[in-house]
C-alpha positions as CSV (number, residue, x, y, z in Angstrom):
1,X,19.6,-23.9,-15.8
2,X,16.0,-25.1,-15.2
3,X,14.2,-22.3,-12.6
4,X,13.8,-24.4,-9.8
5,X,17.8,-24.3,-9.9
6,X,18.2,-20.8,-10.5
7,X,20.8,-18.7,-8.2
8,X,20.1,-15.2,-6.7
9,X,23.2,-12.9,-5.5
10,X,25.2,-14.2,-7.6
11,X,28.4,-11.6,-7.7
12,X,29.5,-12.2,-11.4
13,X,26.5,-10.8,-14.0
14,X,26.9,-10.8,-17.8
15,X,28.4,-7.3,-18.0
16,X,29.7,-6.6,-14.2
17,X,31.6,-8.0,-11.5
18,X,29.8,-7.0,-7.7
19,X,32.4,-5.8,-5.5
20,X,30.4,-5.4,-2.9
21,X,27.0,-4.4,-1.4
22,X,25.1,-4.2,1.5
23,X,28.0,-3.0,3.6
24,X,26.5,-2.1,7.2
25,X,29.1,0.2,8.4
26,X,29.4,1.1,12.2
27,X,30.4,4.1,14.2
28,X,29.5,4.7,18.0
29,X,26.6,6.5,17.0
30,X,25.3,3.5,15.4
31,X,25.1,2.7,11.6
32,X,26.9,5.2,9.0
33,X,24.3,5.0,6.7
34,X,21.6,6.2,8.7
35,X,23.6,9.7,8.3
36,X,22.3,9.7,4.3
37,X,18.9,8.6,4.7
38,X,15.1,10.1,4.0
39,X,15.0,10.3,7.7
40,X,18.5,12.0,8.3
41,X,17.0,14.5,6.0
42,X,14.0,15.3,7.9
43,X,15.7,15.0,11.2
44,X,17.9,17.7,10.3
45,X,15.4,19.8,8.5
46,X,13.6,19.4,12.4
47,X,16.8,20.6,14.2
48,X,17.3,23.6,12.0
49,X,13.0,24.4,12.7
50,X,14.4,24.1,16.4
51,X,16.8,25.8,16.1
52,X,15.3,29.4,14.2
53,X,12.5,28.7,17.5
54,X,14.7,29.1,20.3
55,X,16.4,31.9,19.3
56,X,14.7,33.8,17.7
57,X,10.4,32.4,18.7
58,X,9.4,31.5,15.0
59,X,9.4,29.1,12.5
60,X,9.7,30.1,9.3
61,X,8.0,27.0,8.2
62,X,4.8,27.0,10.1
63,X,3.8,24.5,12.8
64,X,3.3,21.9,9.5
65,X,5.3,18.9,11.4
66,X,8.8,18.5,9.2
67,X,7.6,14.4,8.1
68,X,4.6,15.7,6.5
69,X,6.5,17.9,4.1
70,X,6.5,16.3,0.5
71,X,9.3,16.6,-1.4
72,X,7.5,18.4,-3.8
73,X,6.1,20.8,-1.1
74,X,9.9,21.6,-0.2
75,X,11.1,22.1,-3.9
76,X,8.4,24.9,-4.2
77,X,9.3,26.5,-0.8
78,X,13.1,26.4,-2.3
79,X,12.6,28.0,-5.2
80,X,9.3,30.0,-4.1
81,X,8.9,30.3,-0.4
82,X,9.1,32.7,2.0
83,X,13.2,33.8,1.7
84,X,13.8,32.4,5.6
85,X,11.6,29.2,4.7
86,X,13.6,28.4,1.7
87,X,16.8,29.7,3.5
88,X,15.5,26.8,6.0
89,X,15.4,24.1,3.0
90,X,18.8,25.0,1.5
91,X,20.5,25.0,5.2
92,X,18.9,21.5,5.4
93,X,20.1,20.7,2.0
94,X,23.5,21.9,2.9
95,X,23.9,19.8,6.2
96,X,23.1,16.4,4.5
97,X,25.3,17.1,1.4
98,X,28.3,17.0,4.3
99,X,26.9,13.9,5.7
100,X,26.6,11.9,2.7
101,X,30.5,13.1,1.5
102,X,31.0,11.9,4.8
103,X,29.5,8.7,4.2
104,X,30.7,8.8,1.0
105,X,34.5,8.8,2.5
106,X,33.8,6.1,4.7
107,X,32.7,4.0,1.7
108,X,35.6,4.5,-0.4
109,X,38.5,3.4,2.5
110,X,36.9,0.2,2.2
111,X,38.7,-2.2,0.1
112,X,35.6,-3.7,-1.9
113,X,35.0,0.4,-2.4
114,X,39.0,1.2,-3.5
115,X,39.4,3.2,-6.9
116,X,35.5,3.8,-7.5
117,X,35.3,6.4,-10.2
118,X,31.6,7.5,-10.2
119,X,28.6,6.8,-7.9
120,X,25.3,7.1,-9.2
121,X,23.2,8.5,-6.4
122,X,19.4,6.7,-6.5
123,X,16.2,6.1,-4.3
124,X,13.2,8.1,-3.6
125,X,15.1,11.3,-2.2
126,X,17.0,11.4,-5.8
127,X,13.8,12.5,-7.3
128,X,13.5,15.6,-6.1
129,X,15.6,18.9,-6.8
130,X,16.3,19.0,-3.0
131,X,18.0,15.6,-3.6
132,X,19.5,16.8,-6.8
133,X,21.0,19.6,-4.9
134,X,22.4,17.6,-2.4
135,X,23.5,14.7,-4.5
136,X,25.3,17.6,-6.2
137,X,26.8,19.7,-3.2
138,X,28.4,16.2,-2.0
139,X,30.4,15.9,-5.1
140,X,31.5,19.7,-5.0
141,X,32.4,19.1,-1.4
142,X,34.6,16.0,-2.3
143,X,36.1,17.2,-4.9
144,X,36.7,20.3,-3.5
145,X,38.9,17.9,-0.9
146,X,41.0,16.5,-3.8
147,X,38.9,12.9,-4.3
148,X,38.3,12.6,-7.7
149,X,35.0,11.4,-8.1
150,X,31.5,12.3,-9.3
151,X,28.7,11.8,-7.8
152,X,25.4,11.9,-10.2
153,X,21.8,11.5,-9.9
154,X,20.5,7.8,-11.4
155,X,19.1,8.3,-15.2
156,X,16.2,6.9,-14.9
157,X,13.2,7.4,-12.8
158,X,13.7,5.9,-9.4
159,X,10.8,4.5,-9.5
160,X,11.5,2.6,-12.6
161,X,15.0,1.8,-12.2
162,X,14.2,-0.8,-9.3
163,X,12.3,-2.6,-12.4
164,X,14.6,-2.3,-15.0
165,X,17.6,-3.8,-13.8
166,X,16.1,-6.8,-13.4
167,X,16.6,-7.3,-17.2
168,X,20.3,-7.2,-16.1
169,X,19.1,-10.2,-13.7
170,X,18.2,-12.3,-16.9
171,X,19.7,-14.9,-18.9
172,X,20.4,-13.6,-22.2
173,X,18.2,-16.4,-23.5
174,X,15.1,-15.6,-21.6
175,X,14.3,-12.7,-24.0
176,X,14.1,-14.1,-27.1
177,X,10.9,-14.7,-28.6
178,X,9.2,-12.3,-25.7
179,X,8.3,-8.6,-25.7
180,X,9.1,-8.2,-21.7
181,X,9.7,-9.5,-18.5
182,X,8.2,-9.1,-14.8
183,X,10.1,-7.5,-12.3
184,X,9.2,-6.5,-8.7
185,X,11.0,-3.8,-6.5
186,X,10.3,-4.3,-2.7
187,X,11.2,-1.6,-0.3
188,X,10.9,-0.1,3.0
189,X,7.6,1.3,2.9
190,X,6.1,0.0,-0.7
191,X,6.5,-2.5,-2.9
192,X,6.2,-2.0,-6.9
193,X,5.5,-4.6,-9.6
194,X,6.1,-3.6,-13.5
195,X,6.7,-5.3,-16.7
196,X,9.9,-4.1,-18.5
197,X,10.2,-4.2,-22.2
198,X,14.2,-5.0,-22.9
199,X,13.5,-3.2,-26.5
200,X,16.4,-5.2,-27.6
201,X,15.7,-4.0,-31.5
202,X,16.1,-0.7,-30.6
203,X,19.6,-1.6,-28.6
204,X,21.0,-5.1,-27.7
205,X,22.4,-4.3,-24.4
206,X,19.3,-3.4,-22.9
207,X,19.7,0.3,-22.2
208,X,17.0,1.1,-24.3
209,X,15.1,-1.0,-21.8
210,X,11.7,0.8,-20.2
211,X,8.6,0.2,-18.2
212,X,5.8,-0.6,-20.1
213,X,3.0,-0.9,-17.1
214,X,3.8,-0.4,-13.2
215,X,1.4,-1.2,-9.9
216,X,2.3,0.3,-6.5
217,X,1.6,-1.0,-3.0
218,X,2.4,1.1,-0.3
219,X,1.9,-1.3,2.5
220,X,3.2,1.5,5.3
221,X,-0.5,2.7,5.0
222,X,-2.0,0.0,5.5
223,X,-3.7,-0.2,8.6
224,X,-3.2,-3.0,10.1
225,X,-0.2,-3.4,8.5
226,X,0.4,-6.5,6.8
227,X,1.7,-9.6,7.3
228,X,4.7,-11.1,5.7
229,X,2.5,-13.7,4.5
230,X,-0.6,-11.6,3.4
231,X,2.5,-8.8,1.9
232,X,3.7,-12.0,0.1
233,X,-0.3,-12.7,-1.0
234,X,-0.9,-9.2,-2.2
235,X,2.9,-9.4,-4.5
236,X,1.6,-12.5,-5.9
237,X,-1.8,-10.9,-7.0
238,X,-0.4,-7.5,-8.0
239,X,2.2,-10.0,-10.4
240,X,-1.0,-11.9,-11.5
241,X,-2.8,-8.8,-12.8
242,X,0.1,-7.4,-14.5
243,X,0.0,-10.8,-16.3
244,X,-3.3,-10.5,-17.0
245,X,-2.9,-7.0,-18.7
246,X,0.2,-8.3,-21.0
247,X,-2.3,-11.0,-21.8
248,X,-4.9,-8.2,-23.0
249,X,-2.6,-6.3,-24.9
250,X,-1.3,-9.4,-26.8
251,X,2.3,-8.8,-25.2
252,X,4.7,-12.0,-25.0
253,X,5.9,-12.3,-21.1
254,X,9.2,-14.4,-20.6
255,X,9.0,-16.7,-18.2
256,X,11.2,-14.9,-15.9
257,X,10.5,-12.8,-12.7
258,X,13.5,-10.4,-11.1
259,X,13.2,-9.6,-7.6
260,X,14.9,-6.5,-6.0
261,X,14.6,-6.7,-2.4
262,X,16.6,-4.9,1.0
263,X,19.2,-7.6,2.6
264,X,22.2,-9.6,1.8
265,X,20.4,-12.4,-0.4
266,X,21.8,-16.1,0.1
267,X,22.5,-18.0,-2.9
268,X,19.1,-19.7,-2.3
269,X,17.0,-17.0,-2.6
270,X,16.6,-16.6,1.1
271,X,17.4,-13.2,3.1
272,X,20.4,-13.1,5.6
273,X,20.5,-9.9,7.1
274,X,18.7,-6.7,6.3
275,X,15.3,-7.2,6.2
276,X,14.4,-5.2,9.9
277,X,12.1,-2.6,7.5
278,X,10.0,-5.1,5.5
279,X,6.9,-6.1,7.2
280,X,6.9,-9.5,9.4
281,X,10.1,-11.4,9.7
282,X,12.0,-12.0,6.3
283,X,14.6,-13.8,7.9
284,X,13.1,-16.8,9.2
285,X,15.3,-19.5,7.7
286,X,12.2,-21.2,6.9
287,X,10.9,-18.0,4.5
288,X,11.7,-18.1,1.0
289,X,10.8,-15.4,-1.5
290,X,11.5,-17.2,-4.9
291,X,10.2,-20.0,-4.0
292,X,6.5,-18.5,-2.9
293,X,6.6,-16.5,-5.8
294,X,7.1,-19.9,-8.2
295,X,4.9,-21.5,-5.7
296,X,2.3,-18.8,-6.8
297,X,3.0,-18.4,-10.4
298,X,4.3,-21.5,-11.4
299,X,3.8,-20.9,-15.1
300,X,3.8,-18.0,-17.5
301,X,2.5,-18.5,-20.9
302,X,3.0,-22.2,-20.3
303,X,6.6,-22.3,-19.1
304,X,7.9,-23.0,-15.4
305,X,8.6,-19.6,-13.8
306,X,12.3,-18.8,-13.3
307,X,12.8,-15.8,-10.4
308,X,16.1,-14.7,-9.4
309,X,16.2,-12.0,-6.6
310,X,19.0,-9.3,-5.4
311,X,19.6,-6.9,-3.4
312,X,17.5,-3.8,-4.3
313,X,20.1,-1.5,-4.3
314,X,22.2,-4.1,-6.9
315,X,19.2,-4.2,-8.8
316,X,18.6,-0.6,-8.9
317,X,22.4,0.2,-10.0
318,X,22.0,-2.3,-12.9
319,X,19.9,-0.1,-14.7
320,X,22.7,1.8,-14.7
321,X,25.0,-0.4,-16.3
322,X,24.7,0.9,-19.5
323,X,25.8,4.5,-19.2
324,X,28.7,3.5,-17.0
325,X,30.9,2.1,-19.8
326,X,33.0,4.9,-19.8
327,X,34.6,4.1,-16.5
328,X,35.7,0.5,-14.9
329,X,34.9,1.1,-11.6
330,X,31.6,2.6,-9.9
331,X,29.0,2.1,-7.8
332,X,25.4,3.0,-6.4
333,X,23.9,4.6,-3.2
334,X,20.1,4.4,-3.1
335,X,18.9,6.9,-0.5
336,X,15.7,5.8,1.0
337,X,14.2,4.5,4.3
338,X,17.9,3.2,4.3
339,X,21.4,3.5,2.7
340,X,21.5,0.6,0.0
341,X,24.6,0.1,-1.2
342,X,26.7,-1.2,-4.0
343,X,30.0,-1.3,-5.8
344,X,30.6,-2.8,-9.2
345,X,33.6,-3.3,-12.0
346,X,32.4,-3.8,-15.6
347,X,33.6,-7.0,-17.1
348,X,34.1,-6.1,-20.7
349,X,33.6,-2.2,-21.4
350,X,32.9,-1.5,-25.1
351,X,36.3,0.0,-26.7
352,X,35.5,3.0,-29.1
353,X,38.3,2.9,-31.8
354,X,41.1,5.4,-30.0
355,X,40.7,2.5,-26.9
356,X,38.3,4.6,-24.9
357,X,35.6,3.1,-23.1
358,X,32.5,4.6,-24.3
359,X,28.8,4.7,-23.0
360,X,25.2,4.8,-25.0
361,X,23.9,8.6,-25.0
């Protein structure tokens, strides 16, 4: 397959089958996932504030507006505030862990969701202990109900799993001869570039796999904000420096480029549905990611470019893929400015010599 023929979305990968992703469920309130999101968090950190307020004329966490608490700020005040402020935090905590069992309930009575055994919990609210806690509560809660099913925080880094199951994205072939790969990770309020080192010497299935150099954008900042055109400018000049920086090191870049991005992805490389958060319309029938990108970077290291984009949250579970060989069926929920979503079935899990499936430690 030459790059300019190269298919995104596809739902069969080397090592898993996608069951499903980017489900959009509905209730009258509006969509399901909004009930697991950053913003849900917040929102009901606010109403708790409001709450404490009303009844009783204080806060205990200040007049400090709820969306300008970093996660970091409200780890510390869990484990070192004030007892009310961090009885605050862990009431917060608390409430969202029953909102995403709940979402986590809806999930599974769907049919591309039936018989999931594990669900590896990601995104930027997984990286804090708040977001361990909950991620942790939800699984109590469910299991508590009889539904046997974990629910764990992703292995790596959010931050760096975006990147690295791109490799996942990758014909086998594209690694040889080359030390790494580029992979970009666009989300709701940033957009990250890296190159990933497969480190196939070290293990051949990639899960050895890590980020060797990372740049951030975080567009949301930006003021004006961008356009989609100057957002797709700045990509293709964050993606050229990385370039130049392999070049400097004397590290071999395949000529591949994975793209993570919110949305159901067409076969072309262009975006459906699920775009509404990225900046500028991505839906525009006459927008194509891949094909700016190639358009941009038509060659690494004297090769045509091949890019291959999928949905972010696909992307982000493929890191993943890996350390799920012990089960057959399981999926991802990356908790961001969104719900991303995704269910997969490995295709050939590695047999240990009794027949049990096994995964790397």
């Amino acid at each position: 397959m030459v790059a300019t023929d190269a298919a995104h979305a596809l739902l069969q990968l080397p090592s898993v089958v996608i069951d499903s992703y980017n489900v959009e469920l509905r209730d009258k309130e509006g969509f399901v996932g909004d009930r697991a999101s950053n913003r849900a968090f917040r929102a009901i950190l606010d109403d708790w504030r409001e709450r404490l307020e009303r009844v009783v004329g204080e806060d205990p966490l200040g007049e400090v507006p709820s969306r300008e608490f970093s996660k970091k700020k409200l780890d510390k005040l869990l484990v070192e505030g004030d007892p009310e402020a961090a009885g605050v935090v862990q009431s917060a905590v608390e409430d969202f862990a029953q909102e995403l069992a709940a979402v986590v309930r809806r999930f599974l009575r769907l049919k591309g969701w039936r018989d999931t055994e594990r669900i590896v919990v990601g995104g930027g609210f997984r990286e804090s202990r708040i977001g361990e806690l909950a991620i942790g509560r939800a699984s109590v809660l469910l299991k508590g109900e009889g539904i046997d099913i974990s629910l764990v925080p992703i292995r790596n880094h959010p931050d760096e799993a975006g990147l690295i199951g791109a490799c996942h994205l990758a014909p086998a072939w594209i690694f040889k001869g080359h030390d790494g790969l580029l992979a970009i990770d666009i989300g709701g309020t940033n957009i990250r570039a890296g190159i990933v080192r497969p480190n196939l010497k070290k293990a051949p299935d990639v899960w050895k796999a890590e980020v060797w150099k990372a740049l951030l954008w975080r567009y949301r900042d930006d003021d004006p904000p961008p356009t989609r055109d100057g957002a797709v400018d700045h990509l293709a000049d964050m993606v050229g420096d990385l370039i130049k920086a392999a070049e400097k090191e004397g590290l071999s870049l395949a000529p591949f480029i994975g793209v993570g991005c919110p949305g159901l992805i067409n076969e072309d490389g262009s975006i459906e549905r699920g775009g509404q958060n990225l900046p500028g319309d991505w839906e525009s029938s006459r927008f194509n990611l891949p094909e700016r990108l190639r358009d941009a970077i038509p060659e690494i290291e004297e090769h045509e470019t091949m890019v291959v984009m999928h949905n972010d949250a696909v992307v982000q579970g493929l890191s993943e893929a890996p350390f799920m060989q012990d089960v057959e069926r399981w999926g991802v929920l990356t908790i961001g400015t969104g719900l991303g979503n995704a269910r997969f079935t490995n295709r050939a899990a590695e047999r240990g010599k009794n027949g049990e499936r096994r995964s790397p430690k």
